[in-house]
N, C-alpha and C positions, 0 to 999 in steps of 0.2 A: 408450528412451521419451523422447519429446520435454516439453518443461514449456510450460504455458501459462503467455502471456505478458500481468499484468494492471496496467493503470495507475490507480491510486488518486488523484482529482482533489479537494484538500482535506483532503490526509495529514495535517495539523496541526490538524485540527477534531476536537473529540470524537468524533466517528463515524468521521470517514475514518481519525486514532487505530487505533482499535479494531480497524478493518478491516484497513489494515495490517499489523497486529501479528500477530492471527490469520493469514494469510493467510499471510504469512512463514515461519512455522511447520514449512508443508507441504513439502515438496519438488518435490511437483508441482507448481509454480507460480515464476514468476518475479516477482515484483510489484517497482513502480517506483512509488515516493510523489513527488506534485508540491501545492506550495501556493503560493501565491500572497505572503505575507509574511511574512519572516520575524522580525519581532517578537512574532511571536503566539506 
């Protein structure tokens, strides 16, 4: 079984967070968190 491959634009924001996190979870999924700065 292949995983879908998903990129999370904003992983350090409340929402993309969240999204992230769940998403990781799964096995079906390959997710890749990208932000912009990291002092946030």
């Amino acid at each position: 079984m292949n995983q879908k491959k998903i990129i999370v634009i904003g992983a350090n924001g409340f929402t993309g967070r969240r999204i992230l996190n769940d998403l990781s979870r799964n096995t079906l999924y390959q997710v890749t968190g990208c932000y912009m700065h990291e002092d946030i």
